[in-house]
N, C-alpha and C positions, 0 to 999 in steps of 0.2 A: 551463248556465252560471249558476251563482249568484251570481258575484261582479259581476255588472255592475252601476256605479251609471248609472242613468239620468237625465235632461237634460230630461225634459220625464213632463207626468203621462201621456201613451197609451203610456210607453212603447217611443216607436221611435228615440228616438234616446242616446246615452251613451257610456258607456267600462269597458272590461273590461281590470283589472290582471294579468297571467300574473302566477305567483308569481317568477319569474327576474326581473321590472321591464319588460319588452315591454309594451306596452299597445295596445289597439285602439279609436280613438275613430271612430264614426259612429251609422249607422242598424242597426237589430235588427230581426227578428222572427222573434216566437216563439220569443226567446230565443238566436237566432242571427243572426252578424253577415250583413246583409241591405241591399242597395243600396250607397251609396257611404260610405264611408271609409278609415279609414289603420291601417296597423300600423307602428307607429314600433318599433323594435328599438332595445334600451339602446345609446347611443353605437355606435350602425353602420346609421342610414340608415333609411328608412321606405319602405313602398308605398304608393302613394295610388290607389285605382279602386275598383271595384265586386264587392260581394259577391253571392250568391245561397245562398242557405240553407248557409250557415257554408265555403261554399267561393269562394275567390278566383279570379274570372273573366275581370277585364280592369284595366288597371293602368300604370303606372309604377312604377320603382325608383328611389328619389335617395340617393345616399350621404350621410355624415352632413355635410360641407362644402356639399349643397344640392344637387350636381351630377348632372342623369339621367344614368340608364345607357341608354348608344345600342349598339345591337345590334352595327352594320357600324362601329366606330371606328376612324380612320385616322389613320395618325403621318405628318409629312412625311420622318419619313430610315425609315428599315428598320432597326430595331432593339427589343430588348425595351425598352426604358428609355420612360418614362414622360414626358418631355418631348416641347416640340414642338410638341404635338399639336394636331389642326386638330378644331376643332368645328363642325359642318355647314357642311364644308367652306369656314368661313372661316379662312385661314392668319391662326399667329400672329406668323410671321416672314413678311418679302418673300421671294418666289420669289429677286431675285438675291440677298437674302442666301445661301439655300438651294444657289446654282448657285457662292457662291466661299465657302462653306462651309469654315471651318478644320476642322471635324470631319470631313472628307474621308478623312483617314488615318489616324484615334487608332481604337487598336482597344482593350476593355474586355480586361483579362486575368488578374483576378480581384485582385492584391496590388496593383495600382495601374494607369496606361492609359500603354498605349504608341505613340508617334508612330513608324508603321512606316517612315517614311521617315527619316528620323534615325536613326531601331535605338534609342530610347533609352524605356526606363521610368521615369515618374512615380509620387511617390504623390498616393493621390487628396487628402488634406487639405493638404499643404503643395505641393504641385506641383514639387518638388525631386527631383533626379534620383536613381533609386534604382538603376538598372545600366544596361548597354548588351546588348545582345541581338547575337548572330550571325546568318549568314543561313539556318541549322536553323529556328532558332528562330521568326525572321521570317516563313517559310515555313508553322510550324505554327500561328502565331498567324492569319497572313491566312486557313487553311482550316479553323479550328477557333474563333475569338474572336469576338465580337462586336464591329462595326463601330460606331461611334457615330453 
């Protein structure tokens, strides 16, 4: 590693530029990154923990908004969608919101979301109704869409 500028005159501690813009600021030695520091990745989040001779041993991952990556994440509906979501296991909704829940029946179905109980499709930006659905249809959405 030649490009590291170092922080201190023994040496052990600075920052090494990758030529993509990644940087890794901590401790070295011997020229490799060595005890604790960080790899921050250009606009997408950094690791912070511990080195041992230029290999990453134990750590955390935070995305670039700040937020750790937790292993076991859990949503409170069953769905892919990114909302929701409970962090160590504090809800960010009340439970009875959750139990009289209007998104009970809106199933994802890809052109916009459809309230299966009505038969009727939405789009997603103006929430105006875009068709009505039969009970084929309704059928194939319940066993094939995702549920919100």
């Amino acid at each position: 590693m030649s490009r590291i500028i170092y922080s201190d005159e023994k040496k052990n501690k600075g920052k090494y530029i990758y030529a993509n813009g990644n940087i890794y600021e901590g401790e070295f030695k011997n020229e490799k990154f060595h005890g604790e520091g960080m790899l921050i990745f250009k606009n997408q989040g950094k690791y912070k923990g511990k080195w041992e001779n230029g290999k990453f041993v134990d750590g955390k991952y935070y995305f670039s908004d700040g937020l750790q990556y937790e292993d076991n994440w859990t949503y409170l509906i069953d769905s892919p969608y990114f909302y929701n979501e409970k962090i160590n296991n504090n809800e960010i909704i009340y439970i009875e919101e959750k139990k009289n829940s209007y998104l009970d029946d809106i199933y994802d179905i890809g052109d916009g979301y459809c309230d299966i109980n009505k038969q009727i499709v939405y789009d997603f930006k103006n929430n105006k109704e875009i068709r009505k659905i039969n009970e084929r249809e309704k059928n194939w959405i319940k066993n094939h869409c995702s549920k919100y």
